[in-house]
Structure formats: structure tokens, C-alpha cells
C-alpha atoms as one frame of an Amber mdcrd trajectory, in Angstrom:
protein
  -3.133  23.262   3.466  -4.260  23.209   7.219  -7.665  21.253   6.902  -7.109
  19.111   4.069  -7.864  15.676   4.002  -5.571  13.303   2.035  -4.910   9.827
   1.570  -1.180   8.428   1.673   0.310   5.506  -0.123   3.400   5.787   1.069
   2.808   2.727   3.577   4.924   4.619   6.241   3.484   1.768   9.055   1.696
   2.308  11.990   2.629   5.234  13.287   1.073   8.172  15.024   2.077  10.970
  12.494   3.844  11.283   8.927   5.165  13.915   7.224   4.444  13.575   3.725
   7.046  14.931   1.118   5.510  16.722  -1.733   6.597  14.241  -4.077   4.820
  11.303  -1.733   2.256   8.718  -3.007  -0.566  11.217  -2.105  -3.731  12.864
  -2.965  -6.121  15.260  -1.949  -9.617  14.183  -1.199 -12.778  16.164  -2.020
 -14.460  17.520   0.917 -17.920  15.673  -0.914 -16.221  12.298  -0.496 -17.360
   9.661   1.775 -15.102   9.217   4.771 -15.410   5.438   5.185 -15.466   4.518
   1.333 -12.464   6.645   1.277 -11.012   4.312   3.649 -10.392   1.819   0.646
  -9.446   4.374  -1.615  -5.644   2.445  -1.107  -7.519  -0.956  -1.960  -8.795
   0.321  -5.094  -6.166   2.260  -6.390  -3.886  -1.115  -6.147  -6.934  -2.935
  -8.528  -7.032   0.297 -10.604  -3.337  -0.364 -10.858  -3.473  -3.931 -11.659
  -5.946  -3.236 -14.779  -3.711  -0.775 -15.895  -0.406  -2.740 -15.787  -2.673
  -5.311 -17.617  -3.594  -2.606 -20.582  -7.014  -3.589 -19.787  -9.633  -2.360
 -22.626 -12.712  -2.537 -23.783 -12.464  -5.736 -25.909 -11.142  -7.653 -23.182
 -12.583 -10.366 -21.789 -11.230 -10.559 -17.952 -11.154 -13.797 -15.790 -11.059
 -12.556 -11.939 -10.515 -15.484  -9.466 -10.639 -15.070  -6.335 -13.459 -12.716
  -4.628 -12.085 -11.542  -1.737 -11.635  -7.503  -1.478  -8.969  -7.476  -3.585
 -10.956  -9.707  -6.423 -13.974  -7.187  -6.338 -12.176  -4.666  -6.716 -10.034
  -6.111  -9.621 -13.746  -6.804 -11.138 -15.355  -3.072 -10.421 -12.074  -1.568
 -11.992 -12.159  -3.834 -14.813 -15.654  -3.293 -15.465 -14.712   0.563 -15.443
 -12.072   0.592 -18.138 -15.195  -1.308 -20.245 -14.082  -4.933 -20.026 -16.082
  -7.961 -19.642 -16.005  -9.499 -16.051 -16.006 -12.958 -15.244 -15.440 -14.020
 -11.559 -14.654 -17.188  -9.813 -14.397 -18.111  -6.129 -15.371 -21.029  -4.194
 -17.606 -19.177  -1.737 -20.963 -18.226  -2.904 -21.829 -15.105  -1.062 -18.617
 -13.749  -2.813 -19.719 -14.516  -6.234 -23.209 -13.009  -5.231 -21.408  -9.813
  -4.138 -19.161  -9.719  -7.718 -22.473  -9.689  -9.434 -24.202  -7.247  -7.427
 -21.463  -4.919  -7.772 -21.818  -5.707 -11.799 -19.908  -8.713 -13.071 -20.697
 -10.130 -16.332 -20.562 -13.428 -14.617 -19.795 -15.817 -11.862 -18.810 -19.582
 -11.695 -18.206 -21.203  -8.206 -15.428 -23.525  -8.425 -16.067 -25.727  -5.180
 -19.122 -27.126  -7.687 -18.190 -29.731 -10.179 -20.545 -28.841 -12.731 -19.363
 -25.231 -12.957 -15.764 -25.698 -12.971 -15.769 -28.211 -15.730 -17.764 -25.930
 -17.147 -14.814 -22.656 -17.390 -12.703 -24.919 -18.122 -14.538 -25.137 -21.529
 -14.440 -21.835 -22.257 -10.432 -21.542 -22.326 -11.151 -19.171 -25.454 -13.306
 -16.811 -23.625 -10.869 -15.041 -21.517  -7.799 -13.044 -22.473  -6.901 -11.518
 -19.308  -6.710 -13.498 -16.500  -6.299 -11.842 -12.542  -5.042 -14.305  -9.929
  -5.650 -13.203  -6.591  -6.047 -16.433  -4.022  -2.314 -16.820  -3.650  -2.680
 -20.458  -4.247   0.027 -22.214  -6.026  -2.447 -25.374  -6.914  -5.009 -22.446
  -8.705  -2.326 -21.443 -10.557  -1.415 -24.706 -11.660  -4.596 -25.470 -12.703
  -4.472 -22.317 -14.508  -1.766 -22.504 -16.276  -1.813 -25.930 -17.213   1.033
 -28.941 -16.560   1.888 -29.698 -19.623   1.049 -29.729 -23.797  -2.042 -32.046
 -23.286  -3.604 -30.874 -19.942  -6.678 -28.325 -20.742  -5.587 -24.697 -19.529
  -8.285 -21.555 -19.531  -5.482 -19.791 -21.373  -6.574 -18.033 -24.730  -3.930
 -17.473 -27.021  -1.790 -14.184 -26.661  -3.471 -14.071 -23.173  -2.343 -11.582
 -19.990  -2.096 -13.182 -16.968  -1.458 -10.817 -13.898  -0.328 -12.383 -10.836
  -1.522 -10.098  -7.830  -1.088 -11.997  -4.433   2.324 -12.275  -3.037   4.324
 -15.329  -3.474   7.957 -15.627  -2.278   8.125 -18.394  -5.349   6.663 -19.118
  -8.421   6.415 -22.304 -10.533   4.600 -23.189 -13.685   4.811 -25.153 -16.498
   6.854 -22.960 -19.008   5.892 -25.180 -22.099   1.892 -24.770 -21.219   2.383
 -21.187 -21.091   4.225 -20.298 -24.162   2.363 -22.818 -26.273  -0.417 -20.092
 -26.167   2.152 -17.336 -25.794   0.962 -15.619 -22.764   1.965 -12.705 -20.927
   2.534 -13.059 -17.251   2.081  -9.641 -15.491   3.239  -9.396 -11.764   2.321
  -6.145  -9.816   3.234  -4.397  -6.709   1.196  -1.964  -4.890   0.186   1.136
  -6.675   1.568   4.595  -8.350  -0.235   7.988  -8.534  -1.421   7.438 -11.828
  -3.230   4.816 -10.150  -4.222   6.972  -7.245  -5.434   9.858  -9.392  -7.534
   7.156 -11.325  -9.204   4.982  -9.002 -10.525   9.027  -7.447 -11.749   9.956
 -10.503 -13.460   7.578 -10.796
């Protein structure tokens, strides 16, 4: 009604007004919310969404890398459906931020040591979220072939969040450990409703 507040995920563009349909991407806010944390109520709902296209659980054991907003978000959500967090970035002050907001654990890539060191863990993880956008993390990722080291565990997820016009991976490295590669797009209202509740 007149007054209320709402939040639209309809990406309609810049635009001065929109009229929202009643079956728009939409929600109601609580008048108790915070104005500017509702500001990345759109942010969160796509990491709420990610988790959930990812059947994220409890017994999971979740791989974020990349730290940027859409990684600590990814990590906070995560953490909220009750998995274990793990993120990696090459920036410090991101990783500092992941564990702040409560991840399990960090690893900075840009530092030899610590990078060999995830990649010894390849049995750690079963749910893997890839948001840089960078085809070379990927390929690290996913391995190039049936003797290169991957972080894979077997039966693994691996969601692919940032936008690529084209993919490429080695196939064989990938279904030798008989992964699942997720991609995602935006958010529903499922995830909408969600990432307010919570």
C-alpha cells in the first residue's frame, strides 16, 4: 500500500519510476529494517540463491574464492544454511573481512606457502563457489588433465557464479571425480524471501 517500502528484482534499469506487477521479483521490507543494509538486500539474495541452487547443507564443506562482495556474501549465506566456510582471495584485507564476518577459514593465494598448501587439501571441500571470473582460476581448479592435482573432492558441486560469455575445462579432470558444475543467474523469490528472513 501507499507507504510501503519494497525492494525490486526485477532489474527494470535506471529509470526514474517502475510499476511493479504483482507477480514481480518483489518484497516488502519491515519498517525495523535498516535502510542502507537493505540496499544489498539484491546482493544477498543472489548468494542466498547460489547456496541454494548448490543444495548447500550442513555437512558441506564450501570452498569460496574470490572475496569480493559477491564472495562474502556467498560465505555469510553459506555459513547460514550451517556449512563450513573456507575462503580464498589474493588480497588480504578481503580474507580478513571473510573471517570477521565468520569464515571457518582463509588462505591467500598470492602466497606460495598457502596455495600449495589448499591444494593439499583437495578432499576437504565438496562445494566449490567461483566468483573471480577468471578463466586461469578455473583452470587451476578444475585441473588439465588425469595427473595434474585439482581441489576437486569426489562427487563435488562446483557453482560457477561470475559471468563468462565462454567456458572451457578439462572434461576428463572433471568427471574423473564426477563433479557437478552448477551455473546460476541472478535470483528468484524464494531467494528473496530467504536472504530477508534471515
Amino acid at each position: 500500500k501507499i507507504g510501503d517500502i519494497v525492494v525490486d528484482g526485477t532489474v527494470p534499469g535506471h529509470v526514474q519510476y517502475h510499476l511493479l506487477k504483482e507477480d514481480d521479483l518483489m518484497a516488502k521490507l519491515p519498517p525495523s529494517i535498516d535502510l542502507l543494509s537493505a540496499a544489498l538486500l539484491g546482493v544477498t539474495s543472489v548468494a542466498v540463491h547460489d547456496v541454494q541452487r548448490a543444495c548447500v547443507t550442513p555437512d558441506d564443506r564450501v570452498l569460496v574464492l574470490g572475496a569480493g562482495v559477491i564472495g562474502q556474501m556467498l560465505a555469510q549465506a553459506a555459513t547460514a544454511f550451517g556449512a563450513s566456510v573456507t575462503v580464498a582471495d589474493l588480497i588480504q584485507s578481503r580474507l580478513d573481512i571473510a573471517k570477521e564476518l565468520g569464515a571457518d577459514d582463509t588462505y591467500n593465494l598470492s602466497k606460495k606457502e598457502e596455495k600449495e598448501a589448499l591444494l593439499g587439501k583437495e578432499e576437504n571441500f565438496n562445494v566449490f563457489f567461483e566468483t573471480t571470473g577468471s578463466d586461469a582460476v578455473l583452470k587451476e581448479l578444475t585441473g588439465t588433465g588425469f595427473d595434474n592435482r585439482s581441489v576437486f573432492a569426489r562427487n563435488c558441486r562446483l557453482v560457477i557464479v561470475a559471468g563468462r560469455d565462454d567456458i572451457t575445462y578439462n572434461s576428463n579432470a572433471v568427471q574423473i571425480k564426477e563433479c557437478t558444475i552448477v551455473h546460476v543467474h541472478h535470483y528468484d523469490q524464494r531467494a528473496l524471501n530467504t536472504a530477508l528472513r534471515l
